[in-house]
Each structure stands twice: as structure tokens, then as C-alpha cells.
C-alpha positions, 0 to 999 in steps of 0.5 A, spaced: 149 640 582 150 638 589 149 629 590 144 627 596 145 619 596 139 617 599 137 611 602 133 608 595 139 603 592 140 602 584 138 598 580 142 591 581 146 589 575 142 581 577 135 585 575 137 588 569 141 582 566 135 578 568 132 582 564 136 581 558 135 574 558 129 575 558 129 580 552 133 575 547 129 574 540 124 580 543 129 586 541 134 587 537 142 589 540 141 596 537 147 599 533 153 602 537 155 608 532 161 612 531 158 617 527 162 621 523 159 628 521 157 630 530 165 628 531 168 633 527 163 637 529 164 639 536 172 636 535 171 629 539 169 622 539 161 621 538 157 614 539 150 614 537 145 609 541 140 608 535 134 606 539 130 609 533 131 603 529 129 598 535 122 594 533 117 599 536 123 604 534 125 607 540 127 603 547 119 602 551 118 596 548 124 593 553 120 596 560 114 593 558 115 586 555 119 585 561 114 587 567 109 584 562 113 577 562 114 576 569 107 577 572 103 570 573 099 567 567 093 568 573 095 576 571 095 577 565 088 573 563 085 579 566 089 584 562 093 590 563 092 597 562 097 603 560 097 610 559 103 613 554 105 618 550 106 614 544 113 610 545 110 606 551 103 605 547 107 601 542 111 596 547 105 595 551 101 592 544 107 589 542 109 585 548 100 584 549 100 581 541 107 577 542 104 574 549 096 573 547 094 578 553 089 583 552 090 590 553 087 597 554 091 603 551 090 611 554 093 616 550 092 623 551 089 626 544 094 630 541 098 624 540 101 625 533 097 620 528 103 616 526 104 613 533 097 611 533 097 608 527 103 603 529 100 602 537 094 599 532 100 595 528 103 592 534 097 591 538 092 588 533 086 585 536 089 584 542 088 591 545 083 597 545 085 604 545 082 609 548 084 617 547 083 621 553 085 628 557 091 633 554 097 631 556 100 624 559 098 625 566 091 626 564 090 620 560 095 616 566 090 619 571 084 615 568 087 609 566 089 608 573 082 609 575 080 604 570 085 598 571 083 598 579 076 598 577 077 592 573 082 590 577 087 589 571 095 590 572 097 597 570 104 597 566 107 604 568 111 607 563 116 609 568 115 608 575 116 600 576 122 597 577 121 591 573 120 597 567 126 600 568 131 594 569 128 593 562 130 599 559 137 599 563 139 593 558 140 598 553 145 601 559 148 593 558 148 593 551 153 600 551 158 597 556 159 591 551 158 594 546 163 601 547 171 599 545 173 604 551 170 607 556 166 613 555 167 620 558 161 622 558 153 619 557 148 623 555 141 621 556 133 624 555 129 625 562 122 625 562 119 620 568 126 617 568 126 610 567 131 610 562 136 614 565 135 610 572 135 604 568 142 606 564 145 610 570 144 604 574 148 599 571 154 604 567 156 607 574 156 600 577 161 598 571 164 605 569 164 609 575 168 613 571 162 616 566 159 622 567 152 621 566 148 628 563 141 629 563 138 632 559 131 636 559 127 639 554 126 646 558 118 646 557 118 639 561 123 639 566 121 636 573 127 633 574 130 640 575 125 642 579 126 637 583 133 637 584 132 644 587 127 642 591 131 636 593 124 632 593 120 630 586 117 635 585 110 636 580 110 641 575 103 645 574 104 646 567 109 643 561 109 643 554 108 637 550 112 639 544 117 633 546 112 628 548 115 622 549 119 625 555 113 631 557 111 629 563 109 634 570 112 629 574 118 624 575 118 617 578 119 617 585 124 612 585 127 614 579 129 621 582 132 618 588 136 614 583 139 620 578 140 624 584 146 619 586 148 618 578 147 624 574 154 628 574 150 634 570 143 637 568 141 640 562 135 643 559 135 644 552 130 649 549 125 645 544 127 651 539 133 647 540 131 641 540 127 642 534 133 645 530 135 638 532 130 633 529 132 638 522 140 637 523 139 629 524 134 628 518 138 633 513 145 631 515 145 625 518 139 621 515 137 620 522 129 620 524 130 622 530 122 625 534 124 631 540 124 626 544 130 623 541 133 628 539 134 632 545 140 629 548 144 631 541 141 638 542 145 639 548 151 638 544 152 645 544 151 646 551 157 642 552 161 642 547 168 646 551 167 640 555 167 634 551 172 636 547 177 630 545 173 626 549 168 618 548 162 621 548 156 616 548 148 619 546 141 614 546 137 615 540 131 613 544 126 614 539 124 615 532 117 616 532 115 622 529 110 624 525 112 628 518 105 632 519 110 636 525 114 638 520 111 645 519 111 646 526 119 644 528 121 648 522 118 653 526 120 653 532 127 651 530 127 658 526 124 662 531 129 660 535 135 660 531 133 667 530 131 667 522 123 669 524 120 674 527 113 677 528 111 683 528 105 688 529 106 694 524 103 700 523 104 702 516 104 709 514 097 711 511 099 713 505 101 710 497 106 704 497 108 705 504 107 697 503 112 697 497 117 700 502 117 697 507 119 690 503 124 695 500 127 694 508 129 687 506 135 683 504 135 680 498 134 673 501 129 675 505 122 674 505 115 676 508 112 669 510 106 671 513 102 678 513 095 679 516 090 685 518 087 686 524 082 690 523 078 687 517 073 691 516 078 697 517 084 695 514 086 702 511 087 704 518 088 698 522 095 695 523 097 687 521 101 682 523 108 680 519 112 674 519 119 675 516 123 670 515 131 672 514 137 669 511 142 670 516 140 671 523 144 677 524 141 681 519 135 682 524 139 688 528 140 691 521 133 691 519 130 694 526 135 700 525 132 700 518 125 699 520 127 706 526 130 710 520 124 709 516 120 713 523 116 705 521 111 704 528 113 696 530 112 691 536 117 685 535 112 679 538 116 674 538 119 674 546 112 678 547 109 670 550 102 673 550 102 677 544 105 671 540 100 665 543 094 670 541 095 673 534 100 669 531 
């Protein structure tokens, strides 16, 4: 990665103490852990930042109650507006609670219900919730409207410098916290706040420190930015990871990593999912994708950080166990353990019987569907296997040929999956 310094300063290490002042009683200096289990794992030293089990259970809460506490009472008697994917939803109704100001809140209406459920726990009667569009952006696009209509403020999730100077204090805290000075930080990007923020004042205190960036892949526009060496906006993204999927970074934000990030890293959100799956199970961490693509990035690294102070945030735990179904899925289909195919059974007796004898003995058929309903004698269908070990999926091909099968693999057939499956 080729730096461009820019002319855009950092954040000032003042702004983001000031903030921290003004954070004490507000947040909790969250936990700075050597976890055990991810050390032995990639051979090397981790720390985990546990933003999950801050008040709102992820770092939001510190850009919005430090924006929010620093505007005049005049300001805040006529309200704020937000737009949030969730986390920042959560800051801004606990910081309007906390301060006795009324707020407007747009979601977009995928949001998992869960973190609806705890904006209206934090917020109380002090805001309103309004579910608009199908991705941040939209819902951001008419909460901007709305908040120049009235005339009230509008918290940004991401693009302020007062918000982000408040996410820089989990930066600060690191610093104080850390015994020595780490090797490497490894920090989710999506609009960038967080990673502006804590960059801003660990590199101002720890030169040393390689900032890694770290996207999920459906959602990188710190990526093609880069590339483009100017904030790019994205046409399309997946909202998998969606306290960081947003088509499009703060400007001021981007000028900041490209003078801080030492290396960028997307991360397929199989990965992440897969991810999210190790942490509960093995870690007992309940991390959402967002949280946990900074450690799915782990394996991208791994000969890297060998022997070396790795720090990771854990920025949010906002998940909602009604995805459970889903990042099983796409943890499998990544690590190559399910795979859909369209088969053409032969049109005889106990063809189906012999096809199941192709399997492991571990193995199952997960899904099985006709195409042709009224015609399933003759009509192909749509099979899910779910295998034991991924290798075994060559052997099964084989086997699958052997047996002269008519097949077509769906799962890197993008088209086909998103239609039939």
C-alpha cells in the first residue's frame, strides 16, 4: 500500500482526552484481555478490546454522548436526528435518555429485531424510531432530509470529528491499558470513525504500531478508495456485516487511514461468520460480523504476527440469535463443508437410494427439492450435502462421475444459488 499524507490532520490527541473527560461516569474503561485460546492459536501474543460489553455493547455509544454533550442546550431543545445500522441507534437514545433531549432514530428495515429492541430500551420515550430504506445509506439519505426540514442537528454515525474524537478514546484507553507496546492493532472499518479515531492517537503515541484495517469483502470502500486514491462510493454491498456496511466512508476519515493504515485486509463474510461461531464456542464471546472481522482476519496474517503483541477491538456484540441459521450457513458454504447441487437422477428404481450410498458416513443431505412439481419423475432437483471434512468434496465428485450422475455444483454459480437455493 502506497501512503498519500494529505493535508487532512489527525485527530489532536486534546480532542480525544477532552472527550474522555467528558466520558467519565458515561462509559465503562472496558476490559484489555490477553486471551489465551487466539495466542496459542496463531503462536503469538493477543489482546482483546471488549467493546461488547460496553454499556450499549459496542463503542458507538462514546462518538454519539460526546457530539451530543458538547452542542448548546439552544440545540439540543429542537432534537437530533440519526441514521444507524444499529450500534449507533443504540449510543444516540442512550445519550438522548441520559441528557433529556429528543431524538429521531432511522433504521434501515433489515436491522436485526434485537437491536431495535435495545435502541427502545435505551432511548425510552425520549425518541422515535422510524424503519426506512434497505441499507444504512438510504435510511441516512432520509434522515438527513428530515433533520434540515426541522432544522434539528444530525449525529453522524461516522463523518464528524467530534464523533470520532469519542470513538478515539477506546484508542487512549489501549495505550494506558497495554503493558507494552504492540506490534500490531487490528481495527474493523466501515464509515471509518473508529479507525480514524483510534489510529489518530496510537500512532501519535506508539509510531511503532502497525494499523491493520480490516473489511468485510461485501462492503469495502475503504479498499476501492484506496485504489482510486479519493473516497469512492460503492453501487452495491452486502449488508451481511452490518454494523460496518456502508457504500461509502467518511471523507475526512479516508484522508486519516491513508496516512495511518499500514495494511488493508478484506475478509470474506463466510470468514467472518465462521468467526462469530469460534468466538461463541470457544471463547464464549458473543461477537455480531462486525465484531468479529477483525479476528477473521487473523488467518490472513497469521506468518506475520508470529511472536508478536497483537491488540484486536471487539467492537460490538449486538447480535441477534434469529441469524444463527444464517452464518451457520455461510460459515459452511465457505469452509467447504456444504454444497448444492442441481442433479439429474437417473429415471429408474433406487437411483435415489444409490445416490445416498455416494456419501461418507457422517455425511448428510440437508436439503433436497424438485424443480419440476408437477413433473418430478422426470424433473431434476436441487440438493444441499452437508460433509464432515471439506476434503472429502473431490471424492464425492469423483464418485458422482463414476456413477455416470448428471450434476451442476451451484455453490460459486452466484446466479443460480441466489435463484434456486
Amino acid at each position: 500500500m502506497t501512503k498519500n499524507p494529505g493535508e487532512h490532520r489527525l485527530i489532536p490527541i486534546s480532542k480525544i482526552k477532552k472527550a474522555q473527560e467528558r466520558l467519565k461516569g458515561v462509559v465503562i474503561n472496558t476490559p484489555f484481555q490477553l486471551n489465551l485460546g487466539l495466542s496459542d492459536k496463531y503462536d503469538c501474543d493477543i489482546y482483546l478490546k471488549r467493546e461488547d460489553l460496553q454499556i450499549v455493547r459496542s463503542f458507538k455509544i462514546r462518538g454519539a454522548y460526546n457530539k451530543m454533550v458538547g452542542l448548546s442546550q439552544e440545540v439540543l431543545e429542537k432534537g437530533v436526528v440519526c441514521a444507524s445500522a444499529g450500534n449507533h441507534a443504540q449510543g444516540v437514545a442512550f445519550a438522548c435518555k441520559s441528557l433529556k433531549v429528543k431524538g429521531k432514530i432511522y433504521m434501515p428495515n433489515p436491522t436485526p429485531k434485537q437491536k431495535i429492541k435495545k435502541v427502545k430500551q435505551f432511548g425510552e420515550n425520549w425518541i422515535e424510531i422510524v424503519l426506512f430504506g434497505d441499507n444504512f445509506d438510504e435510511a441516512q439519505e432520509e434522515a438527513f432530509a428530515e433533520a434540515k426540514k426541522l432544522k434539528q442537528a444530525f449525529i453522524h454515525p461516522f463523518d464528524d470529528e467530534e464523533v470520532v474524537a469519542g470513538q478515539g478514546t477506546v484508542g487512549a484507553e489501549i495505550i494506558e491499558q497495554a503493558e507494552k507496546p504492540l506490534d500490531y492493532l487490528l481495527i474493523a472499518v466501515g464509515g471509518g470513525g473508529l479507525i480514524a479515531g483510534v489510529s489518530s492517537y496510537v500512532k501519535a503515541v506508539s509510531p511503532e504500531t502497525k494499523i491493520v484495517a480490516i473489511e468485510a469483502a461485501g462492503a469495502a470502500a475503504l479498499s476501492a478508495s484506496w485504489e482510486a486514491n479519493q473516497n469512492v462510493r460503492l453501487d452495491e454491498i452486502d449488508t451481511f456485516a452490518d454494523g460496518i456496511a456502508v457504500k461509502e466512508m467518511g471523507k475526512n476519515n479516508f484522508l486519516i487511514c491513508q496516512q495511518t493504515v499500514d495494511l488493508l485486509l478484506q475478509v470474506p463474510e463466510g470468514k467472518i461468520s465462521t468467526a462469530i461461531l469460534n468466538l461463541y464456542n470457544e471463547e464464549a464471546i458473543v461477537a455480531e460480523p462486525a465484531g468479529a472481522v477483525s479476528i477473521a482476519g487473523l488467518d490472513f496474517i497469521k506468518e506475520q504476527i508470529k511472536g508478536k503483541r497483537i491488540g484486536i477491538i471487539i467492537c460490538g456484540g449486538n447480535n441477534d440469535i434469529d441469524r444463527t441459521q444464517e452464518i451457520q450457513e455461510r460459515s459452511m458454504l465457505h469452509e467447504g463443508l456444504k454444497h448444492y447441487f442441481i442433479i439429474k437422477f437417473p429415471q429408474r428404481a433406487g437411483a435415489l437410494r444409490d445416490f445416498l450410498n455416494l456419501l461418507g458416513p457422517n455425511d448428510d443431505i440437508t436439503h433436497f427439492q424438485y424443480t419440476k412439481k408437477n413433473n418430478r419423475e422426470s424433473g431434476p432437483a436441487i440438493v444441499g450435502i452437508e460433509l464432515t471434512v471439506a476434503a472429502d468434496f473431490a471424492t464425492l465428485l469423483q464418485r458422482m462421475k463414476q456413477e455416470s450422475i448428471t450434476f451442476r455444483h451451484l455453490n460459486n454459480d452466484s446466479t443460480l444459488f441466489e435463484t434456486m437455493v
